[in-house]
C-alpha positions as CSV (number, residue, x, y, z in Angstrom):
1,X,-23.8,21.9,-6.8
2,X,-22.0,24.9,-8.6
3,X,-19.4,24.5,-11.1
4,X,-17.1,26.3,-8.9
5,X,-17.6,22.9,-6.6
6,X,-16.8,20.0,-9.0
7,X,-14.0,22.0,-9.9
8,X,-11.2,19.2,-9.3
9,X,-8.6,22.0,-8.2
10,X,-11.1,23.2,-5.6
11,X,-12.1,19.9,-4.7
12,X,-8.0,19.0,-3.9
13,X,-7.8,22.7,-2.5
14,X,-10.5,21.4,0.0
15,X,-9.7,18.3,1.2
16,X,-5.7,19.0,1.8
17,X,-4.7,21.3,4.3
18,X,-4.5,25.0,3.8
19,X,-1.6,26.2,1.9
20,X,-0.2,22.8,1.1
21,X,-1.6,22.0,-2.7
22,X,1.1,21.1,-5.2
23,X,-0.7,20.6,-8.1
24,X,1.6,18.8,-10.6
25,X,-0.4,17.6,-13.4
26,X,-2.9,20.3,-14.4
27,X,-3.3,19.0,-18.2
28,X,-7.0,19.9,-18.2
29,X,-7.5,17.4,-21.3
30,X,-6.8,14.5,-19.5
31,X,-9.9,15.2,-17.4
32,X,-8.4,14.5,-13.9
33,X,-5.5,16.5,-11.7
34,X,-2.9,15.4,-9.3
35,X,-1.2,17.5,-6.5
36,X,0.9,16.7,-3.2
37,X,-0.1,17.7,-0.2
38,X,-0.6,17.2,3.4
39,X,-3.8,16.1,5.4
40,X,-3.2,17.1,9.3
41,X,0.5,17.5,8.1
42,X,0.5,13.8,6.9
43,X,2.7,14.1,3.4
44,X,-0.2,12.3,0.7
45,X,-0.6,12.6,-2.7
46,X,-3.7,13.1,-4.4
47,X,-6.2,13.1,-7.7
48,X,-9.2,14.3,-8.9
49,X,-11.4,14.4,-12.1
50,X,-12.5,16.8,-13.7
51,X,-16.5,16.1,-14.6
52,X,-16.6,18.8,-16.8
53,X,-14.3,17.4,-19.4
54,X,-16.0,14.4,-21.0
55,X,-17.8,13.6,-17.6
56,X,-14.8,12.7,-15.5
57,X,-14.2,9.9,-18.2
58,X,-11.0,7.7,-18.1
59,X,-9.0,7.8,-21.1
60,X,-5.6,6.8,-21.4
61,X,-3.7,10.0,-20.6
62,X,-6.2,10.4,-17.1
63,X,-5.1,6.6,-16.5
64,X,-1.4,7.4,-17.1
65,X,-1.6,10.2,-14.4
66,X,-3.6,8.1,-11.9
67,X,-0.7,5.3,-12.3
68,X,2.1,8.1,-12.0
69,X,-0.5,8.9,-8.5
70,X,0.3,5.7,-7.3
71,X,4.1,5.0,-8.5
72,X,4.4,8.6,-6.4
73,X,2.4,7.3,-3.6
74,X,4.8,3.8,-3.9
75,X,8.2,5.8,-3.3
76,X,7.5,8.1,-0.9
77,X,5.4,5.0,1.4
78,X,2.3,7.5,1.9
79,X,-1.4,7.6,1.7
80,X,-3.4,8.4,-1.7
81,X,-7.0,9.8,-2.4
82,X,-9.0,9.1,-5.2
83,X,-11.6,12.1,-5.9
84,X,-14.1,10.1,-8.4
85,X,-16.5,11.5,-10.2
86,X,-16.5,9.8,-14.0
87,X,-18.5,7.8,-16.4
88,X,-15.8,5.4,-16.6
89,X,-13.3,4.2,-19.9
90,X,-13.8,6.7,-22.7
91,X,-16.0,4.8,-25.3
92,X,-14.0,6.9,-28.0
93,X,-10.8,4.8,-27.1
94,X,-12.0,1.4,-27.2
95,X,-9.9,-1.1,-25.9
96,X,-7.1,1.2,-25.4
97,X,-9.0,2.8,-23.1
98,X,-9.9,-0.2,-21.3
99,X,-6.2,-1.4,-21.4
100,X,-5.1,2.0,-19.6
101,X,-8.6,0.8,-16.5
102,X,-6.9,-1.8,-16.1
103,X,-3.1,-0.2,-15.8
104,X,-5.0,1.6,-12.7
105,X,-6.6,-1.6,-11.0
106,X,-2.9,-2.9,-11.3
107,X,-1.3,-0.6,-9.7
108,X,-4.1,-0.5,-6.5
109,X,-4.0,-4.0,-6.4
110,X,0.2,-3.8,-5.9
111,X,0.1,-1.4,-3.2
112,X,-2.9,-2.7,-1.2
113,X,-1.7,-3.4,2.3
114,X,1.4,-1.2,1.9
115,X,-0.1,2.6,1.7
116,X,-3.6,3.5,3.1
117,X,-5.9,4.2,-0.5
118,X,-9.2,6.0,0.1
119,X,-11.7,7.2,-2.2
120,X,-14.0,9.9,-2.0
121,X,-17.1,10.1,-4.3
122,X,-18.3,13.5,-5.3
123,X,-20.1,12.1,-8.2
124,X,-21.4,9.5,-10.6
125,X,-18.8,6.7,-10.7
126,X,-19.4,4.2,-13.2
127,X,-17.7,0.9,-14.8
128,X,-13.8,1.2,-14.2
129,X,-14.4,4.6,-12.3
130,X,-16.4,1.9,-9.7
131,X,-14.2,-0.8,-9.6
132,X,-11.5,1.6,-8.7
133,X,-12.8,2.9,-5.3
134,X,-14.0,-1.0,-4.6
135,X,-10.5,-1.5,-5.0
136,X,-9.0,0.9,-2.7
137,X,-9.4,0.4,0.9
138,X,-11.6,2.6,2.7
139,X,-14.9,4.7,0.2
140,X,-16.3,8.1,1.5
141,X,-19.7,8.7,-0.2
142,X,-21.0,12.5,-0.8
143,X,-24.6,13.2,-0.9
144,X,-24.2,13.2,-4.9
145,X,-22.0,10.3,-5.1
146,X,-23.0,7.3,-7.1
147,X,-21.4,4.2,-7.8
148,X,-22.8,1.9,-10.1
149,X,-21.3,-0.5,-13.2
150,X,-23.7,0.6,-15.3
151,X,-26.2,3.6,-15.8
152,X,-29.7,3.7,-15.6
153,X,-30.1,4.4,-19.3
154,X,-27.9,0.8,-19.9
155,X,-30.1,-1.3,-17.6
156,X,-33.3,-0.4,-19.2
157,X,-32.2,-0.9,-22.4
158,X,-30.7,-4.5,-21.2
159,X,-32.7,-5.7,-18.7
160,X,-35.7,-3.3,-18.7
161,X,-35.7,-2.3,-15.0
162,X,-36.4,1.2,-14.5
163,X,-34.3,2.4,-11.5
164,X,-32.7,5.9,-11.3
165,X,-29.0,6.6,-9.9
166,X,-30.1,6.4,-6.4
167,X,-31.6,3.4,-6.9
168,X,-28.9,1.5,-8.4
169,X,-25.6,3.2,-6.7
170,X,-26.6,5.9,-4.2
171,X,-26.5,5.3,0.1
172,X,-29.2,3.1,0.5
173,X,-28.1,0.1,-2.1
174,X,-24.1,0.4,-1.1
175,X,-24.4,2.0,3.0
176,X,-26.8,-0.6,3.3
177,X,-27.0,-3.8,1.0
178,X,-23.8,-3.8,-0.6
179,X,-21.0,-2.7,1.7
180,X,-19.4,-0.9,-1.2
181,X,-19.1,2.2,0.8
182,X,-17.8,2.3,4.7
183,X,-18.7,6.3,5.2
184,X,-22.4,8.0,3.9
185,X,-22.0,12.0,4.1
186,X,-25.0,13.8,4.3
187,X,-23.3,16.9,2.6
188,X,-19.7,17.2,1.0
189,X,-18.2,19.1,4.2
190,X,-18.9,16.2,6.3
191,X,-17.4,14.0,3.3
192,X,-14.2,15.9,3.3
193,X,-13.9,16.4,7.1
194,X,-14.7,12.0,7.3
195,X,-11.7,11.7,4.5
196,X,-9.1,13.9,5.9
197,X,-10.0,11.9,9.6
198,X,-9.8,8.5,7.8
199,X,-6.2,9.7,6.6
200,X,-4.6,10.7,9.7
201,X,-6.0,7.7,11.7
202,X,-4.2,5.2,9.0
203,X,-1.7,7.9,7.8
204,X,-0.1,8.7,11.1
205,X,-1.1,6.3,13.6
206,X,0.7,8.0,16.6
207,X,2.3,5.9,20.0
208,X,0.5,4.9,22.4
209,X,1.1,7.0,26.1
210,X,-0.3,5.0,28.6
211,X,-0.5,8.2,31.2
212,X,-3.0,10.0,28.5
213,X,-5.4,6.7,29.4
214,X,-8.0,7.5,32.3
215,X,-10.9,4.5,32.8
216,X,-14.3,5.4,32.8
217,X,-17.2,3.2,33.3
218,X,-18.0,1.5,29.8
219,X,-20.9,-0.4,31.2
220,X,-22.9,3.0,32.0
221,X,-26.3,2.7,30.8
222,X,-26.3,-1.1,30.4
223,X,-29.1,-3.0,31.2
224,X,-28.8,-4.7,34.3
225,X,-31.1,-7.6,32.9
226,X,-28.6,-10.4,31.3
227,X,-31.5,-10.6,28.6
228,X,-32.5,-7.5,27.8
229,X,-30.9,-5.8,24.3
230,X,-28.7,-2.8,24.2
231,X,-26.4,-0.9,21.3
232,X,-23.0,-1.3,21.8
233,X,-21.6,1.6,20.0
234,X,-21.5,3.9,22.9
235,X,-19.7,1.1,24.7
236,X,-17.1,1.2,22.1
237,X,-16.9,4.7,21.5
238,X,-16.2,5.1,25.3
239,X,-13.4,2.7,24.8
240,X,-12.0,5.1,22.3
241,X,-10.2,8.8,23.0
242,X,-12.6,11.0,23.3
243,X,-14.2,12.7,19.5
244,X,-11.8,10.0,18.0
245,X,-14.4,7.6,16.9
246,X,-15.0,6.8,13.0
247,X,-18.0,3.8,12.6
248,X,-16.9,1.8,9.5
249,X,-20.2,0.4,7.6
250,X,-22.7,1.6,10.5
251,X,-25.6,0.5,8.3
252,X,-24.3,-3.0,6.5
253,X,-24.1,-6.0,8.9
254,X,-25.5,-3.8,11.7
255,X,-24.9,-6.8,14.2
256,X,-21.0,-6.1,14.0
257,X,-20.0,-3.1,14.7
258,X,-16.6,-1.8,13.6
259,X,-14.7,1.5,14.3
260,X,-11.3,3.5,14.0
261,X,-10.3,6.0,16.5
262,X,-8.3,6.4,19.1
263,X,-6.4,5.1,22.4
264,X,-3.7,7.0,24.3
265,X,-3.2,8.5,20.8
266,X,-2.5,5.6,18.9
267,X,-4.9,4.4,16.3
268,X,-6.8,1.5,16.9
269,X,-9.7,-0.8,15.3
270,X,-12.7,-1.9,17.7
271,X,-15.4,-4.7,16.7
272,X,-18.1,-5.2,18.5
273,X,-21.2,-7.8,18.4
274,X,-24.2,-5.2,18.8
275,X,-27.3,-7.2,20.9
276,X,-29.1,-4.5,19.2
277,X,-29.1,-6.4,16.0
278,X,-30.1,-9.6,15.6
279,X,-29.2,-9.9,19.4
280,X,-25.4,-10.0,18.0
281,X,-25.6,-13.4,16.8
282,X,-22.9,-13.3,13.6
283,X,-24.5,-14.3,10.4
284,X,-22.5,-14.5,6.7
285,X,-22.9,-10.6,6.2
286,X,-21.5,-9.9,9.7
287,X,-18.6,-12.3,9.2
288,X,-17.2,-10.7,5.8
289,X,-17.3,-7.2,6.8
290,X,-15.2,-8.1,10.7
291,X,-13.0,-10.3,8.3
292,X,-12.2,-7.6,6.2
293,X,-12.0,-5.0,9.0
294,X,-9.2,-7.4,10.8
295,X,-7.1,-8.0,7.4
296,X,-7.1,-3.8,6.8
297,X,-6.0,-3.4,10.6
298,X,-3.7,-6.0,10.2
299,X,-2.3,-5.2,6.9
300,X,-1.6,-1.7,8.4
301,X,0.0,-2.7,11.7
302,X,-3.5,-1.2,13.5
303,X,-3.9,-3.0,17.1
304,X,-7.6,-4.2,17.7
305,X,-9.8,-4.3,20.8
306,X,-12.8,-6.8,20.3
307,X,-16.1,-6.6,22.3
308,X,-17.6,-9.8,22.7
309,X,-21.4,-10.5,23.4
310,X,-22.6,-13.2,21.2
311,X,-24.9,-16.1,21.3
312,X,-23.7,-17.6,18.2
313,X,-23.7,-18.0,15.1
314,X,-27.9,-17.1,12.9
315,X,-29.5,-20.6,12.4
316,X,-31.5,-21.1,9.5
317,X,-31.7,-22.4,5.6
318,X,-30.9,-18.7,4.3
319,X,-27.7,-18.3,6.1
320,X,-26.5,-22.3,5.0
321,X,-27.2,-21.4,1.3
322,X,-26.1,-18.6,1.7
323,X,-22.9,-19.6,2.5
324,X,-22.5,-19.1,6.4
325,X,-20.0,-22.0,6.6
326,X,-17.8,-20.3,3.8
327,X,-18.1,-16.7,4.5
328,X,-17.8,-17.3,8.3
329,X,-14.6,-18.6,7.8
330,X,-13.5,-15.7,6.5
331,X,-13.5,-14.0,10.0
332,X,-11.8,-17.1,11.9
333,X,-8.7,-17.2,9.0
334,X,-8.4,-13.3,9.4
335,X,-8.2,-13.7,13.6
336,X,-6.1,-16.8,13.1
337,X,-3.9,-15.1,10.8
338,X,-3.3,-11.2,12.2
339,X,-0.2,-10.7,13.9
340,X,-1.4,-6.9,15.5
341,X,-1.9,-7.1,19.0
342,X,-5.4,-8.0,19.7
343,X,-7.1,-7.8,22.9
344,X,-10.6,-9.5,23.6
345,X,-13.1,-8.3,26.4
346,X,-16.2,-10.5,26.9
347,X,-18.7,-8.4,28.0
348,X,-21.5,-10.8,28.7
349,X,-21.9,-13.7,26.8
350,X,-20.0,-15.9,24.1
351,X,-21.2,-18.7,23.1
352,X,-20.3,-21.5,20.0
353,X,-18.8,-21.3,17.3
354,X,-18.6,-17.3,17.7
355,X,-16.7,-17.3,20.7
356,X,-14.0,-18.9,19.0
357,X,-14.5,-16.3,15.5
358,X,-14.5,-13.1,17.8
359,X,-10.8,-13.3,18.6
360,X,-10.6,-16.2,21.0
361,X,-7.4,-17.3,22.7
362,X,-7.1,-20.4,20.7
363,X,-7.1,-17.7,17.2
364,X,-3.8,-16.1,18.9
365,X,-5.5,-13.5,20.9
366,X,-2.7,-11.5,22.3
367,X,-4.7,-11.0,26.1
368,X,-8.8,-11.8,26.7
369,X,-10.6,-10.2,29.8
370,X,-13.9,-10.8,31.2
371,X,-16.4,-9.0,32.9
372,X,-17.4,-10.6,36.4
373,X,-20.7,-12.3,35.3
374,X,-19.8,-12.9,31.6
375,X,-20.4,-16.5,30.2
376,X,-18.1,-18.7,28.3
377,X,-19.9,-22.1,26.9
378,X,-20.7,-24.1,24.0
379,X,-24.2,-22.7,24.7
380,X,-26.7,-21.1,26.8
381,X,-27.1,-23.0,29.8
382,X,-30.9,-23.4,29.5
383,X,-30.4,-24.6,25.5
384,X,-27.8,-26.9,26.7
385,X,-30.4,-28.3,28.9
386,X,-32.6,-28.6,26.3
387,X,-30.3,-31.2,24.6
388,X,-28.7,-32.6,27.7
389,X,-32.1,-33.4,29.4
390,X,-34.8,-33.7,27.0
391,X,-36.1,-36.6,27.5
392,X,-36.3,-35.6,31.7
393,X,-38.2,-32.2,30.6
394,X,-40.2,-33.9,28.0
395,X,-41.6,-36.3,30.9
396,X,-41.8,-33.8,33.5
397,X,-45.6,-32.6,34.3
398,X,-46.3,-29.0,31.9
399,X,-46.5,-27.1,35.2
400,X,-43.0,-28.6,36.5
401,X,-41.5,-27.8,33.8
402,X,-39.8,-24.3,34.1
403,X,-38.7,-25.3,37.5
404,X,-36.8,-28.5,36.5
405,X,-35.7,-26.4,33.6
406,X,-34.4,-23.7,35.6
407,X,-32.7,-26.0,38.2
408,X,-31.0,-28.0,35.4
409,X,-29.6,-25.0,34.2
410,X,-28.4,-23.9,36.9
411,X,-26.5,-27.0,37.8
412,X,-25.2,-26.8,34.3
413,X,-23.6,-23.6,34.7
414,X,-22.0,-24.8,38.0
415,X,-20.6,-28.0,36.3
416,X,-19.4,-25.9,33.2
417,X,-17.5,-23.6,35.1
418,X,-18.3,-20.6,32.9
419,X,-15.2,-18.0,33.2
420,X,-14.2,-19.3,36.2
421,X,-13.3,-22.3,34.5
422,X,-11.8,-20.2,31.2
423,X,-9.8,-18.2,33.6
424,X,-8.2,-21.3,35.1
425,X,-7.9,-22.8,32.2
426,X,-5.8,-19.7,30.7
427,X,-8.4,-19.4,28.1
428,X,-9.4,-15.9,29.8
429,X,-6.3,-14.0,31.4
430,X,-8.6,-12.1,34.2
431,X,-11.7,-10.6,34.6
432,X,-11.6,-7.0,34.5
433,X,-14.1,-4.8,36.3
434,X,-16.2,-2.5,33.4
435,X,-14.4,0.6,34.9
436,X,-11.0,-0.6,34.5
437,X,-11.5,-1.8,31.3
438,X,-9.9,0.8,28.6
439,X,-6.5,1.3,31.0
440,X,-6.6,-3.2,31.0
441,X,-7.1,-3.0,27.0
442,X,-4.2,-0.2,26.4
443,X,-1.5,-1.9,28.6
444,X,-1.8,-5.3,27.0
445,X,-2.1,-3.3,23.4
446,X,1.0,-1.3,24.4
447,X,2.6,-4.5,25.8
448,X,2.7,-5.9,22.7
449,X,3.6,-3.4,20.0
450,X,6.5,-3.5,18.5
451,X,8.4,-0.7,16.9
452,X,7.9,-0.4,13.9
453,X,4.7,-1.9,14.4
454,X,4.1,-5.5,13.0
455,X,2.2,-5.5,9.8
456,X,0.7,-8.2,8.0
457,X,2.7,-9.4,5.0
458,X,-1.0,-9.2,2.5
459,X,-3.3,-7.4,0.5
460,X,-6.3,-5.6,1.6
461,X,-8.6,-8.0,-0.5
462,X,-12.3,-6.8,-1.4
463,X,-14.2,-9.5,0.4
C-alpha cells in the first residue's frame, strides 16, 4: 500500500461522497482527522488515523477528537465511521493515555442503539484501537486490516506462541472464529464500497412502496426432496430488492444466515437457518450472532423477515458445556423483546425448541406464513415415533421394521396436525404459496410500521 493510501485525508476523501469532505480537525500531531460529510447524501461525520504519526497511536489529544466525533455525531442524530489503523494507547502517556481509551469507549457505549457506528479497518488495530470497533456496531475488514489485543512480538514474549498478524487478528481468526468482523474485503475498494452501503442501509432507511414490490418464485432451484440440503442465501437474497443484499458474518455461525438490504426501498434484516450448514440446526454460535442481529435491527427501528427451516436445536456434550442453554437464550430474549415488525415464513420444517427461537408467534411475531407442505412439531414425525413407539419398533421383526416405522409416522403427522393444525390454531396466519411470498412479507411489514418507526429503547451490546 502507498503512503499516498494510508493517508487519513485520502482515506476520508474516499469513502465520503465526492465533493462533500469538511475536514475540521487537521492537527496532524494528534495522529487522527475528523471531517463531515455525506455518504449517498446521508449527513455523517467521520475520523481517521493517521499511521504515519506514531502508528495511528491513541494519545489523549487523538482521544479528545474522537469524543468531539461522537458528541458531533450525538447532536446532529447521524451515523459515524471509525477509520482504524493504530497500535493503540500511546505507551509515552501512561495512564493518561489509557484514561483518554476509555473517554472513547464511553462515549460509543452512550450512543449505541441511537446512531448507526461502523468501523472500517485499513490497518493494524491493537489494544484500545480493537476494543473500539468491537464496540461499534457493524466492522468492515480491508485486506491489511488486523485486529488483535496484542501484537505478535507481545505474545511471544508472554506466552511463547509464534503467530504472525494474520494469525492472531486477520480474516480467518475474526470472519471466521471470532465474529469480531461482519464484512471481509478482498481489497480496500470493495471495503469502502461495503462501508458507504452499510451507511445508507442504517443511515437512511427509506419507506416502504408496496407498488415497487413484484413476487418472484423464491423456491426456484430448491430441492424437491424434503431431505435433501440446499443454501439459503439465494432464497434470501431473492426476498431482498434486487443488488440490495449485504450478508452480515457469511463465514461465523454459517448455519444462520443474516443480511441487510432492501424491500420496496425500505431497509430490512433477513435471518435465515441455512440446511447447508449443519442442516440448520441452531447451535450456541448460531444463536449469539441472530441475537445480536435482532437487537441491532431492533435498536435501529429495522423490520425483519425470518426464514425458518430448522430441525432444532445441535445435541451433544460440546454444545451443553458450551453453554447452548445460556447463549440460546440470547436469541429467544432478543425475539421476545423486539418491537420492529417481524414477519416469519416457514419454509419447510421447524421443529423444538427452535421453532419457538426463530420468531415464533408466541415471541410476538407480528405475522407467520407457511409454505404448503412445511411442518410445525415438537419433532420429526419419524423421531417422535421413535419415543412414542419404541417398545412396538423394538419388538417388531428387523425386516418389519421400516414399514411399521413409516406407517407410525405417518399416522403421527395426521394426529399432530402439522400447519394445518398451527393455522387453526392462529399459531400460523396462512400458508403462502413460494411465489407470493415477498409481496405477503412487505404488506404485513408495511402493515405494521409506524412513523417514525418504532425503535427499541437499548444498546447494541457486543454479545
Amino acid at each position: 500500500m502507498s503512503e499516498d493510501a494510508r493517508d487519513p485525508i485520502v482515506r476520508l476523501a474516499r469513502l465520503l461522497d465526492p465533493g462533500s469532505l469538511d475536514l475540521w480537525w487537521d492537527g496532524a500531531e494528534s495522529g487522527f482527522r475528523a471531517a463531515n460529510g455525506t455518504v449517498h447524501s446521508t449527513p455523517v461525520v467521520a475520523f481517521a488515523a493517521d499511521p504515519a504519526r506514531m502508528g495511528g497511536a491513541m494519545g489523549t489529544e487523538g482521544c479528545a477528537l474522537i469524543a468531539d466525533v461522537y458528541h458531533k455525531a450525538t447532536d446532529h442524530q447521524i451515523p459515524v465511521i471509525g477509520i482504524w489503523h493504530s497500535g493503540g494507547a500511546r505507551l509515552t502517556e501512561g495512564v493518561a493515555g489509557l484514561d483518554a481509551v476509555g473517554r472513547i469507549f464511553a462515549a460509543m457505549t452512550a450512543v449505541s442503539g441511537r446512531i448507526p457506528q461502523i468501523s472500517l479497518v485499513l490497518g493494524p488495530a491493537a489494544g484500545g484501537a480493537a476494543y473500539g470497533p468491537a464496540l461499534t456496531d457493524l466492522v468492515v475488514l480491508g485486506p491489511d486490516g488486523r485486529v488483535f489485543v496484542t501484537g505478535p512480538d507481545v505474545v511471544a514474549s508472554v506466552t511463547g506462541e509464534q503467530a504472525d498478524q494474520a494469525l492472531l487478528g486477520g480474516p480467518e481468526p475474526h470472519g471466521r472464529a471470532s465474529g469480531v468482523v461482519h464484512v471481509v474485503s478482498p481489497d480496500d475498494n470493495a471495503a469502502f464500497t461495503a462501508t458507504r452501503a452499510l451507511i445508507d442501509l442504517l443511515g437512511a432507511p427509506g419507506r416502504l412502496d408496496l407498488e415497487a414490490v413484484h413476487d418472484t418464485d423464491l423456491a426456484a432451484g430448491l430441492p424437491t426432496e424434503a431431505r435433501k440440503t440446499y443454501d439459503v442465501r439465494p432464497i434470501a437474497e431473492r426476498l431482498l430488492d434486487v443488488g440490495t443484499a449485504i450478508e452480515l458474518q457469511p463465514e461465523y455461525a454459517p448455519n444462520v444466515v443474516t443480511m441487510l438490504g432492501r424491500i420496496g426501498g425500505r431497509t430490512v434484516g433477513v435471518i435465515a437457518n441455512n440446511p447447508q450448514r449443519l442442516g440448520g440446526c441452531l447451535d450456541w454460535p448460531s444463536a449469539e450472532k441472530a441475537a445480536r442481529f435482532v437487537r441491532m435491527c431492533d435498536a435501529f427501528g429495522v423490520p425483519l423477515a425470518v426464514l425458518v427451516d430448522t430441525p432444532g436445536y445441535l445435541p451433544g456434550v460440546g454444545q451443553e458445556w458450551d453453554g447452548v442453554v445460556r447463549r440460546g437464550a440470547k436469541l429467544l430474549h432478543a425475539f421476545g423483546a423486539a418491537t420492529v415488525p417481524r414477519v416469519t415464513v416457514v419454509t419447510r420444517k421447524a421443529f423444538g425448541g427452535a421453532y419457538i427461537a426463530m420468531n415464533s408467534r408466541s415471541l410476538g411475531a407480528t405475522r407467520v406464513f407457511a409454505w404448503p407442505g412445511a411442518e410445525i412439531a415438537v419433532m420429526g414425525a419419524v423421531a417422535a415415533v421413535r419415543v412414542l413407539h419404541r417398545r412396538a419398533l423394538a419388538a417388531a421383526e428387523e425386516s418389519e421394521r421400516p414399514a411399521l416405522e413409516a406407517t407410525l409416522a405417518a399416522q403421527h403427522t395426521r394426529d399432530a396436525g402439522g400447519v394445518d393444525a398451527a393455522v387453526a390454531a392462529g399459531i400460523v396466519d396462512d400458508i403462502i404459496a413460494p411465489a407470493r411470498t415477498r409481496t405477503a412479507v412487505a404488506r404485513a411489514i408495511a402493515g405494521a410500521l409506524t412513523e417514525p418507526p418504532a425503535r427499541g429503547a437499548h444498546s447494541n451490546m457486543p454479545l
